[in-house]
C-alpha positions in Angstrom: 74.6 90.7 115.9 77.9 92.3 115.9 78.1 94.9 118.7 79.4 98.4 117.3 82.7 99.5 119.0 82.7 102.8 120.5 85.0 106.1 119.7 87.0 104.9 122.9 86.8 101.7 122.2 89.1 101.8 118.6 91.1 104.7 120.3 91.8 102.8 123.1 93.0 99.7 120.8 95.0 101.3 118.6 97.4 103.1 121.0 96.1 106.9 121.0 93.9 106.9 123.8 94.6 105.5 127.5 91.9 104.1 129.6 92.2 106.9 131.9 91.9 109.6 129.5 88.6 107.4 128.2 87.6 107.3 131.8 87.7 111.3 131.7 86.3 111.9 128.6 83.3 110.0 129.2 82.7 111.9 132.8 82.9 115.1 131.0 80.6 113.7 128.0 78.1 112.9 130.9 78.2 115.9 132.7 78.4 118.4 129.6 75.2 116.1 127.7 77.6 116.1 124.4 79.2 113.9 122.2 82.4 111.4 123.1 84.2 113.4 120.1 83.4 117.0 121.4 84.1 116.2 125.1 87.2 114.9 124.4 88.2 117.8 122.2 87.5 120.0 124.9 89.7 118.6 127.7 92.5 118.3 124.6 92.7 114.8 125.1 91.9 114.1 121.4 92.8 115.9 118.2 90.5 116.5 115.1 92.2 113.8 113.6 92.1 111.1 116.2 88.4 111.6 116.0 87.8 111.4 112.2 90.4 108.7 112.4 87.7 106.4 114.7 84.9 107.4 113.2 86.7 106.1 109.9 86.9 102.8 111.4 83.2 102.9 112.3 82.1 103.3 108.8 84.8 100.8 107.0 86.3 103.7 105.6 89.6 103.0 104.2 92.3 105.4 105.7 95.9 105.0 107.0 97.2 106.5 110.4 100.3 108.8 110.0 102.4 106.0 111.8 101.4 103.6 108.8 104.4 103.9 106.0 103.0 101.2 103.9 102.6 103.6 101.2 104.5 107.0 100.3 102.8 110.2 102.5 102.0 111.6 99.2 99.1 109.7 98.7 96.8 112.3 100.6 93.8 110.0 100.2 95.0 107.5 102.3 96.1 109.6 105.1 94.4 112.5 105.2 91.0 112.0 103.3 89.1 114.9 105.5 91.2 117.5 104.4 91.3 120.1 101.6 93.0 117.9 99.0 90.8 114.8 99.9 87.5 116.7 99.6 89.0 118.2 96.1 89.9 114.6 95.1 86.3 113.4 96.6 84.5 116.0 94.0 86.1 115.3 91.1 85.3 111.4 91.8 81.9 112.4 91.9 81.9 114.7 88.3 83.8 111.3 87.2 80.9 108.5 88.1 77.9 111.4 87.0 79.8 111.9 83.6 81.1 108.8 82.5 81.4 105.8 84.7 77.3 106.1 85.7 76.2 106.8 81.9 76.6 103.5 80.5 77.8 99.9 82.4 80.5 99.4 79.8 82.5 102.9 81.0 84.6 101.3 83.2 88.1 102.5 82.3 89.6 106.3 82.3 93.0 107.6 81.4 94.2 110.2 83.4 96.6 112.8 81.0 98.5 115.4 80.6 100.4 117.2 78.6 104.1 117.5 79.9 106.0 115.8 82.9 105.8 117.2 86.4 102.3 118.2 86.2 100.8 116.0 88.8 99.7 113.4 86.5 100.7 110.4 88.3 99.4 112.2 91.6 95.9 112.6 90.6 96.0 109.2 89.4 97.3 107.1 92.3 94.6 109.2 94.6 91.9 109.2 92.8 92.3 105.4 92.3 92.1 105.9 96.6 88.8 107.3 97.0 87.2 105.4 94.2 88.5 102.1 96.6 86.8 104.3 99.5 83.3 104.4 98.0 83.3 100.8 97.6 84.5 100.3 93.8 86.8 97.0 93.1 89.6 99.7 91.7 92.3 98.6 89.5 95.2 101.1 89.0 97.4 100.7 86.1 100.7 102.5 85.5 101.0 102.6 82.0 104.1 105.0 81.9 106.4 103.1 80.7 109.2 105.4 80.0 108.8 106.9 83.8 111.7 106.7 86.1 111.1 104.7 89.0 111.3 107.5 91.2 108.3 108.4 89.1 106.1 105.5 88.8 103.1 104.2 90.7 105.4 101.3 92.3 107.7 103.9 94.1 104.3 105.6 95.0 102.4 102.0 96.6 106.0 101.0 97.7 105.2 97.9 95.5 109.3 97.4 94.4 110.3 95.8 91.3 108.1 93.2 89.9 106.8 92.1 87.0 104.1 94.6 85.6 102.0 96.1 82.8 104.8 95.7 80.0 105.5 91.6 80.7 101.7 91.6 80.1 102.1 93.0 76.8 104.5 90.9 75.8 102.6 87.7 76.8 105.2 87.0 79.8 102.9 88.0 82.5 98.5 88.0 83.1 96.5 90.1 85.5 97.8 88.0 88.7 100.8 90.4 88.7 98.6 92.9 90.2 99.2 94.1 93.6 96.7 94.2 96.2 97.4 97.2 98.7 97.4 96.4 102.2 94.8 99.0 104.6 92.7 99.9 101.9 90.1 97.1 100.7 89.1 96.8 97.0 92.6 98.2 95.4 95.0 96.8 92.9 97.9 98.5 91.7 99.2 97.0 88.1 103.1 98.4 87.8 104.4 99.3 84.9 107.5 96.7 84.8 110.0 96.6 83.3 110.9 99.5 80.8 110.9 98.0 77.7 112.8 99.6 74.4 109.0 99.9 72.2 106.8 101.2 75.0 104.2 102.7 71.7 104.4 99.3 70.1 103.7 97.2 73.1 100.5 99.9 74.3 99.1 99.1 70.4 99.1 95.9 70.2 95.9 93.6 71.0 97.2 92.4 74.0 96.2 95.4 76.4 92.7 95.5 74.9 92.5 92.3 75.8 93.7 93.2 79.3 91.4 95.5 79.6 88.5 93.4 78.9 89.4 90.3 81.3 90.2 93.1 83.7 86.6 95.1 83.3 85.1 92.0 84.6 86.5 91.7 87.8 86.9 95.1 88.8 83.8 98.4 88.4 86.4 101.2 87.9 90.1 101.1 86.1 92.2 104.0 86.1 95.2 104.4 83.8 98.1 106.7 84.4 100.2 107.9 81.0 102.9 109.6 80.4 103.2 113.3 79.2 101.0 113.7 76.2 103.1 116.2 74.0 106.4 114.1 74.5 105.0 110.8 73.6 102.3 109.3 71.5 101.6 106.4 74.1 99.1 108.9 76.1 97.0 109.0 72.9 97.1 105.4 72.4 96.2 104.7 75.5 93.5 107.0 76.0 91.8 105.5 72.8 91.8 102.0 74.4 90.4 103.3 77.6 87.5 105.4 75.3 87.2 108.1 78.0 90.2 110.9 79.5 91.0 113.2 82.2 92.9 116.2 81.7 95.7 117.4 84.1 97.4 120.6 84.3 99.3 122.0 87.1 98.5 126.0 88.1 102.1 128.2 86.9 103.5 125.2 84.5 101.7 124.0 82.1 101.0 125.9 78.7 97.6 126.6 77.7 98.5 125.4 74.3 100.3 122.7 75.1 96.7 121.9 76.7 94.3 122.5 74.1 96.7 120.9 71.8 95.8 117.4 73.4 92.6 118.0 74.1 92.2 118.4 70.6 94.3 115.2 69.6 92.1 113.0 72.0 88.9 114.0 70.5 90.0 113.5 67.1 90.8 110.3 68.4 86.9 109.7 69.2 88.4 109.5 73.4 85.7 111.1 75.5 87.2 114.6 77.5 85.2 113.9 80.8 86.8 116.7 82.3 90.0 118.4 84.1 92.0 119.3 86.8 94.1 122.3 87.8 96.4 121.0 89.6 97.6 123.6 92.2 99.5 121.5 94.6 
């Protein structure tokens, strides 16, 4: 039987906690009858974050200390899954599995949209792909922007660099093995975009990335698929009808409520399933 390590113990082996500060903490824990975390936090050896950090370890919970640059900082759920933004991002993962991906075993793909650039899109994407990988899901994330600068894209996000992606797929150069697995958190693939290729709508309509999509539904329970801006480009609509289900993203102060309801209104003539959306206030 594998023996549990302690709070100290993980603290102790990853650099934040010295053995005499343990030695303390566990005097005071003994004299006070509480627990390692709250005796600690009351001498101020230990911050909030140091605590939830070990506990995270505990549980196999996927999540990345602020030293770790593996990834960009933006990607909240990696690094700070127990704050505001992280319990947001947990929620909407929830209203996700309860509305589409728990209602029949076939919903296993969802296109996150919206309807003009800036709004977040990519964002809400990248993280939710996170937490879905924290709850256990084989997560496959696939950047299907393939106008996006690379400043922009989920490569520059996952620090993945240039590589063969999503479009070399397309155009039978490239199968699912370009996918990148993302170091710290277990059970996520990132799929980049690839090259930028001169017919991104062509190369989105043909067979090929229905195909993809099959092959990939087998291997992983949850595929999310970022787009580009829906009211600049068809490709959002054409990709939201492969996947058969959307999300809708709007940032608070930016984007226009008709721009919005324009979309909305696209995709469901498209028969694509409007699980939900997001104000995105961040």
């Amino acid at each position: 039987m594998n023996q549990v390590r302690t709070i100290g113990d993980i603290l102790v082996a990853t650099g934040r906690l010295s053995q005499d500060d343990a030695a303390r903490i566990v005097e005071r824990q003994h004299a006070d009858k509480v627990q390692f975390g709250d005796a600690a936090l009351a001498l101020k050896v230990l911050t909030k974050d140091d605590i939830d950090f070990a506990l995270s370890k505990q549980f196999d919970y996927a999540y990345l200390s602020d030293q770790d640059d593996s990834v960009s900082h933006e990607l909240v759920a990696a690094y700070k899954p127990f704050s505001r933004v992280g319990e947001n991002l947990r929620a909407v993962r929830s209203q996700l599995m309860l509305r589409w991906f728990n209602t029949d075993p076939a919903h296993k793909v969802i296109a996150i949209v919206s309807p003009g650039s800036g709004e977040g899109r990519s964002f809400i994407a990248a993280n939710l792909a996170i937490v879905f990988a924290q709850q256990g899901e084989r997560t496959l994330l696939i950047d299907a922007d393939l106008r996006a600068k690379p400043a922009r894209a989920q490569n520059a996000l996952f620090k993945l660099g240039k590589s063969a992606g999503l479009s070399g797929i397309l155009a039978n150069r490239a199968g699912l093995e370009v996918a990148q697995l993302v170091p710290g958190l277990p059970g996520l693939a990132v799929l980049p975009a690839g090259a930028t290729p001169p017919n991104p709508q062509e190369l989105l309509g043909r067979p090929a990335f229905g195909d993809l999509l099959r092959i990939a539904s087998q291997q992983f329970d949850v595929i999310i698929i970022d787009t580009p801006a829906g009211t600049e480009f068809a490709d959002a609509e054409v990709t939201a009808a492969r996947a058969g289900a959307a999300l809708l993203v709007a940032r608070k102060n930016k984007s226009l409520v008709p721009q919005a309801n324009q979309l909305a209104r696209r995709l469901q003539d498209s028969g694509v399933a409007l699980v939900g959306s997001v104000l995105n206030d961040a």
